[in-house]
N, C-alpha and C positions, 0 to 999 in steps of 0.2 A: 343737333339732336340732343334730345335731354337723356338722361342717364335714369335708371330707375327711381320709380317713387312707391317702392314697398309696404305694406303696414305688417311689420311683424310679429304677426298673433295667425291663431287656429281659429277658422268658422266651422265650428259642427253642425250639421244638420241631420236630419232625421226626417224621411218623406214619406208619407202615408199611402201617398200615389206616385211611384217611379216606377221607369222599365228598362232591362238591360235594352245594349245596343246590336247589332246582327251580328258581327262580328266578334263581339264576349260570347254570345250566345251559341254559335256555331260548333264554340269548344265546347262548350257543354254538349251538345246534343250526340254527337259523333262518337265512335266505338273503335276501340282496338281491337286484332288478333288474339286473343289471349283466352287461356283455361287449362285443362290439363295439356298436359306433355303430348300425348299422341294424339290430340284435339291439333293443337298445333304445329305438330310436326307433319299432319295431313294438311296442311295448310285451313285447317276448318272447314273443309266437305266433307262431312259426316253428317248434316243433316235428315241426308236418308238411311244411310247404315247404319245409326242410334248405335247404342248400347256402349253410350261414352255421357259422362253424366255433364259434358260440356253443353250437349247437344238439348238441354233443360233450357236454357237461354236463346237458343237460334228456331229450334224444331223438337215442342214439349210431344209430340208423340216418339222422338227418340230413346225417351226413360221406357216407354212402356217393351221395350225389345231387351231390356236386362233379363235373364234368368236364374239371377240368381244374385244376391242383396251386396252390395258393394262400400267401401269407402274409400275417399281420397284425397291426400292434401299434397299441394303443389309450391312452388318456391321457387327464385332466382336471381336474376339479376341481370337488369336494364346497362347497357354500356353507351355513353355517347361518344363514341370514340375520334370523330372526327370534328365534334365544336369545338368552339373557340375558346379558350383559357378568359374568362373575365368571369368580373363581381365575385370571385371566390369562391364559382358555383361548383357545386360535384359534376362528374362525368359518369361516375358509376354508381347505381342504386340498386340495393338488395330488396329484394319485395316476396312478399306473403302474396301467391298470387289467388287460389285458390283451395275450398276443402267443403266437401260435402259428403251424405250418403245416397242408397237407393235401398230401400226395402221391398224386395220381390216375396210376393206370394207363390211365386211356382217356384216348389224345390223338387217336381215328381220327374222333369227335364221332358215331360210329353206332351203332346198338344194338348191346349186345354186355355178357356179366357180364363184372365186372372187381370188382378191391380197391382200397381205398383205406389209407392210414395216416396217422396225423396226431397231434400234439402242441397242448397248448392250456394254455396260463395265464389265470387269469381271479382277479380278490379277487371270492371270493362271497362276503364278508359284510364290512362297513364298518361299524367300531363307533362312529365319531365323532359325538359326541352331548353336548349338555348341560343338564341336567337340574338347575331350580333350582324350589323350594316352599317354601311358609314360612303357619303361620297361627297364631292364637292355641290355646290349651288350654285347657279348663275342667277342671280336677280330674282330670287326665291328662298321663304323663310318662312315658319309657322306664323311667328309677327306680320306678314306681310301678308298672308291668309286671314288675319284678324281686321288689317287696315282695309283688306276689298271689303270685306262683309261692313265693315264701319262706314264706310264714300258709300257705300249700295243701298245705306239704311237696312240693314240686314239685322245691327246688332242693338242700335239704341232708337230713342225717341228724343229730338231735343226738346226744354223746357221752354219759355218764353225768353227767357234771359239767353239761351244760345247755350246752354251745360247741358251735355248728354245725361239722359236718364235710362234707366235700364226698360226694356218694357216688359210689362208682364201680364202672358207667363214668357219665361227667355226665348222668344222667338231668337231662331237658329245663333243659337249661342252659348258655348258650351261654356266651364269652367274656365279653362285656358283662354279663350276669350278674353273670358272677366279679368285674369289678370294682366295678361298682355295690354287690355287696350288702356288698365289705370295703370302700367308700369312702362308702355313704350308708348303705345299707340296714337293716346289723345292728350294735344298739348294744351293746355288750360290758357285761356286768354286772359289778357295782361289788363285790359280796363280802356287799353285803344286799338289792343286788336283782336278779331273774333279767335275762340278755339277753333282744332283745327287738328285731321288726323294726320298722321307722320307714320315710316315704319323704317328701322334699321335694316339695311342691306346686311347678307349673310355669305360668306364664303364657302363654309362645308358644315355636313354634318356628321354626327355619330350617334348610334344605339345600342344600347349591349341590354337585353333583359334574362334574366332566368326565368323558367315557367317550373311548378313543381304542384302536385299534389296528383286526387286520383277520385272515378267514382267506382263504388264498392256496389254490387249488386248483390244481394239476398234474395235468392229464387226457390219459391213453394210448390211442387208441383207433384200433381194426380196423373195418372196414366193407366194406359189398360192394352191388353191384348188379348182379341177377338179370332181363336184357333188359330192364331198364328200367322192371321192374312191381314187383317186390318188391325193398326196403334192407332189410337189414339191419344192425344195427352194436352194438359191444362196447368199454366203454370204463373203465379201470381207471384210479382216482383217489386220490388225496393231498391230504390237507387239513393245512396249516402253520396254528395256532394262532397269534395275537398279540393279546391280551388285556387292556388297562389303564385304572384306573378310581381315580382321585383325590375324593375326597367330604369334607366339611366340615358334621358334624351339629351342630346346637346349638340349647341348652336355658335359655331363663331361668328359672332356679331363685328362689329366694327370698333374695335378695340378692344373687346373685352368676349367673353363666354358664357352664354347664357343657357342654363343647365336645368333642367324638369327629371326631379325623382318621383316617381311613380309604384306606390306600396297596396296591390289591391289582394283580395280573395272573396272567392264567393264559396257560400257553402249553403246547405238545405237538404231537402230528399223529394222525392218522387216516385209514383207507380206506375205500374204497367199492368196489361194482363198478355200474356202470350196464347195460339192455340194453334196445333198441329194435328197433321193425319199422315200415317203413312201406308201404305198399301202395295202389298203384289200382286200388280194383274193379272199373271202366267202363274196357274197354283203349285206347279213341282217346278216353277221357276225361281234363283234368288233373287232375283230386279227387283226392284222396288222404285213407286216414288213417293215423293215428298211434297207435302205444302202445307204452310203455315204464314200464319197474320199474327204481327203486335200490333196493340194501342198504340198512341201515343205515350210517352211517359209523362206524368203531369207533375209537372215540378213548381215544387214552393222554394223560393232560395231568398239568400241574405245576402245583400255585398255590402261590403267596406271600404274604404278606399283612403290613403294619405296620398297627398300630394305634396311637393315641395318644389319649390323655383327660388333660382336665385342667378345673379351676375357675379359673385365672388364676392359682394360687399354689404347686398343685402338681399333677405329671405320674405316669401309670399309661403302660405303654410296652409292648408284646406286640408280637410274632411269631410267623408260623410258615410251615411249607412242606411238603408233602406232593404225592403222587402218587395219582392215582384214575381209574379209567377211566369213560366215559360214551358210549355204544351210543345213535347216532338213530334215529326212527322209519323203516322203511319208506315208501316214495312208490313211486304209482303214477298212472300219465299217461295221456292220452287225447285226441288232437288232429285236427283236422281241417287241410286248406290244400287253396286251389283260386287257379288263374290265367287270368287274361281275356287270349288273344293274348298278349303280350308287352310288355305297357300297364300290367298290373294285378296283384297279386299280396293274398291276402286269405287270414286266419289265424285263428286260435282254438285254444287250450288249454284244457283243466282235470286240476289234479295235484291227489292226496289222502294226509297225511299226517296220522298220528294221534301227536299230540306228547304227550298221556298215556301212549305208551306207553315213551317214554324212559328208559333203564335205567343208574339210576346206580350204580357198583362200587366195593366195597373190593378194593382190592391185597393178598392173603391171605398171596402167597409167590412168591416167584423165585428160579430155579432156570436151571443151564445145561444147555443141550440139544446133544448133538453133531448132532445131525440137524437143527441150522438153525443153528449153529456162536457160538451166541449167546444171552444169558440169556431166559428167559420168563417172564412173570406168568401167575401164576395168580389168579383172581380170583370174588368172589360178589355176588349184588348185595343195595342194600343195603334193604330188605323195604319199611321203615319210611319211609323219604324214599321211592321208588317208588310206595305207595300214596296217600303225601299229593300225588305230580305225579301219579296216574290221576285225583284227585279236584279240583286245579288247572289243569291244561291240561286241551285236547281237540283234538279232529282239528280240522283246517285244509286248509279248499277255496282253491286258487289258480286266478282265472280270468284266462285271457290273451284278447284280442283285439287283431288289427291290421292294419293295411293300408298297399300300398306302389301308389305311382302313379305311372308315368313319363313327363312332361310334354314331355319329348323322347329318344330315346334316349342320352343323356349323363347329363341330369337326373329325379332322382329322391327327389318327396315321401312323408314317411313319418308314420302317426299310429299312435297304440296306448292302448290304456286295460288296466291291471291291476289287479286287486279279492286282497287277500286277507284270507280270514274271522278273526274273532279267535282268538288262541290261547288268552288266558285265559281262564277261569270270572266271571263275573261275582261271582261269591260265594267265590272264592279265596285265598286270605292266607297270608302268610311263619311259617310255624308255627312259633316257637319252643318250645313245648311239647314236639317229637318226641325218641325215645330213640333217639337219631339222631349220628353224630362231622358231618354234614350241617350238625345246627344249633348242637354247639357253638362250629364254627370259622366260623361266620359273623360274621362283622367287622360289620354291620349288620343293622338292624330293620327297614327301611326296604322298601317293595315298591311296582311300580307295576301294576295288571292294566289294560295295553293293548287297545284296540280294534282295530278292522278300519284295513285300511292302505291305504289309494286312492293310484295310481299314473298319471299324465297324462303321455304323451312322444310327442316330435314331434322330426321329423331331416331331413336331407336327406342325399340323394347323387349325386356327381360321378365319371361315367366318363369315362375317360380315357384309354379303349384297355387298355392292359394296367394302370394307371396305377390306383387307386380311390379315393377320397375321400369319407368322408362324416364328418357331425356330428349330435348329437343332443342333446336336453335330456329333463330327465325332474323332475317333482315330485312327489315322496312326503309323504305326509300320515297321520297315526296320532295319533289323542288317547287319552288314559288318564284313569285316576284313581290320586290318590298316596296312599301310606298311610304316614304316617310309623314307623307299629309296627302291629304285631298288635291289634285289640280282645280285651280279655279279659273274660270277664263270671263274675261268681263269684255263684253262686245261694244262698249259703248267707247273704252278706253284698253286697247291691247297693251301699253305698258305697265295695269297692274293687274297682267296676267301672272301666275305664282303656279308654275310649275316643276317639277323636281324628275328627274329619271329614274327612272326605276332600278332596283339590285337585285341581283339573283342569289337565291338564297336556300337552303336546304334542311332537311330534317332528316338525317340517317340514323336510322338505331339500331341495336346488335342485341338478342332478347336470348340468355338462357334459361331453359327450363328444366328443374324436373320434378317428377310425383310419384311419390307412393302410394301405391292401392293394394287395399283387402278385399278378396271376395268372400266370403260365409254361407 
């Protein structure tokens, strides 16, 4: 077996037309628990009992049930208390989670329609996460994923002369590919014998990565209420991208270690439009329901990416950075809330979003436009990764329940339970195969298909006249299974099948909160 043949130098590139892959892409589109304090600590079914300025984000006819003008900013701290000690990552993070107001026009406290307006910050989605696996291989190695794809003509063209050429565009062949098959894979022929692919037997693996960063939503919203029977509300949103994932793959080879650092982040923004109604059918009744529709959010993003490989003796070193849009699923809401006297307060959701239908885009062309005084993309999506996430993801039921009890009127307990369904396929996998710019720029092999995600919180709160106070804890729970690469199974020759077992693997996190509010 030959021993690496490195070149070590940085390729940068910069693509005009690329697109994330389903699996980068799924972190983006997906939402946490998180807003005020008693948003949360109801486990987020307040959709239809409004008058929680969380509820601007899930169900914009919930602002319009304020009577009276409010503000609030919230804080705390993420704990991962049960990951694993590697890469030097933190376990505990303090975060700015939320702060917004509502400006109500009814201060006369009697029936009567009026509007409301109001402003809202919240991070809907908290990447902070650490993610470590490790097991043995039997007759299986990412090099050996590269050598089927190589014998299958998967990755190159040969020349006249017998020298693999690359083809182009890189039918199903990612980065690591590239350098795998010019550092293990393909042995150069000597002048009396042909080249000829090879691939290094592996005994075990390991990965340890950190995930960290966050997206920030800014939410604009209009509301009204119509004698006190019918909200409606309209709420126009901005999603800030902050995306970053450090990983450390490696391989015992046969005799030596062969090791892939993986340095990526994506960042950008996106919009959304929200629209809600809430209504009580029974008019001296408090019941109420709910329902609301989002857009999709249409997101413009950046990635960047360093790669490094190396055997201990020599280094392979890649970058690159491009631009690509990616379109979320539609969501659609349905909520119930009813109140006992002024004692009790009791809620239920259920949202549905179909995350196969995720639509990821090449950047085609940009161009400036005098009629919005500023350049444009134009863009297409990309067929081939689209069809592999219809056949990866699938729709996702989120259900809320929760309840609020006030033990006096100052004091107020709060419990909540949230279920969400899984998003991935149980039979789903990181296709490197596709004729896709999706899989060549993917920096890892590596995929996890996550289960259902159980959410338990519980809060209090303290009035205090105009004065508000509360806190709340919340823990999330989601187990997976880990794939360190793709299984490949080649029918024509079952010895260079490349399969791996799967790890079972977890995401717990422990969230406190709290928030201060003013009423005026």
């Amino acid at each position: 077996m030959k021993r690496l043949l490195f070149a070590a130098l940085i390729v940068a590139s910069v693509m005009p037309a690329a697109a994330q892959e389903t699996y980068e892409n799924a972190k983006i589109a997906t939402e946490d628990l998180n807003g005020t304090a008693r948003y949360v600590g109801m486990g987020g079914a307040m959709d239809a009992l409004g008058a929680d300025i969380s509820t601007m984000g899930t169900n914009p006819a919930g602002i319009g049930m304020f009577r009276r003008s409010n503000v609030s900013a919230s804080f705390g701290a993420t704990i991962l208390g049960d990951a694993p000690d590697v890469l030097g990552a933190n376990k505990t993070y303090m975060s700015f989670d939320q702060i917004g107001f509502v400006i109500s026009t009814n201060t006369s406290g009697v029936k009567q329609s009026f509007v409301n307006i109001g402003f809202n910050y919240h991070k809907s989605r908290n990447f902070d996460f650490i993610l470590s696996a490790a097991d043995r291989l039997d007759n299986a190695s990412q090099n050996k994923l590269t050598y089927a794809k190589g014998i299958n003509g998967l990755l190159y063209e040969e020349s006249s002369s017998g020298v693999p050429l690359f083809q182009h565009p890189y039918y199903s062949c990612s980065q690591l590919d590239d350098i795998y098959a010019n550092g293990l894979n393909w042995l150069p022929g000597d002048g009396i014998n042909d080249g000829k692919w090879i691939y290094e037997n592996a005994t075990q693996y390991n990965l340890d990565r950190s995930h960290t960063g966050y997206v920030g939503e800014y939410d604009f919203n209009i509301s009204g209420n119509i004698n006190n029977r019918v909200y409606l509300g309209l709420t126009v949103g901005y999603h800030d991208v902050h995306y970053k994932h450090y990983g450390e793959y490696s391989e015992q080879l046969d005799g030596f270690q062969f090791r892939v650092a993986d340095d990526r982040q994506i960042t950008g923004g996106g919009a959304d439009v929200k629209a809600g109604i809430i209504f009580r059918p029974i008019e001296y009744s408090p019941f109420r329901v709910g329902l609301s529709v989002s857009t999709p959010t249409f997101y413009k993003l950046t990635t960047d990416n360093y790669t490094t490989v190396t055997d201990g003796y020599e280094t392979s070193r890649t970058s690159e950075s491009y631009e690509f849009k990616l379109y979320t699923p539609w969501k659609f809401g349905i909520s119930l809330g009813h109140t006992i006297g002024s004692n009790v307060a009791l809620g239920a959701s259920y949202e549905y979003a179909d995350y196969g239908s995720l639509d990821t885009r090449f950047i085609t062309d940009s161009y400036y436009s005098r009629w919005y005084d500023d350049y444009v993309d134009e863009s297409s999506s990309d067929d081939i990764m689209n069809r592999h996430t219809q056949q990866t993801l699938k729709g996702v039921s989120t259900f809320k329940v929760g309840a609020e009890f006030k033990v006096t009127p100052e004091l107020a307990l709060r419990v909540g339970y949230n279920y969400v369904s899984p998003m991935y396929d149980k039979e789903g996998f990181k296709d490197g195969t596709l004729d896709s710019d999706g899989s060549y720029y993917s920096s890892a092999t590596d995929y996890t298909n996550w289960q259902a995600t159980n959410r338990v919180t519980a809060g209090l709160g303290l009035n205090l006249g105009q004065l508000n106070l509360s806190a709340a804890y919340q823990l999330s729970t989601t187990n997976g299974e880990f794939h360190p690469f793709m299984n490949y199974y080649d029918n024509t020759s079952p010895e260079n099948d490349n399969i791996a077992n799967t790890v079972k693997v977890k995401n717990n996190r422990h969230q406190l909160l709290f928030t201060l509010g003013y009423t005026f």
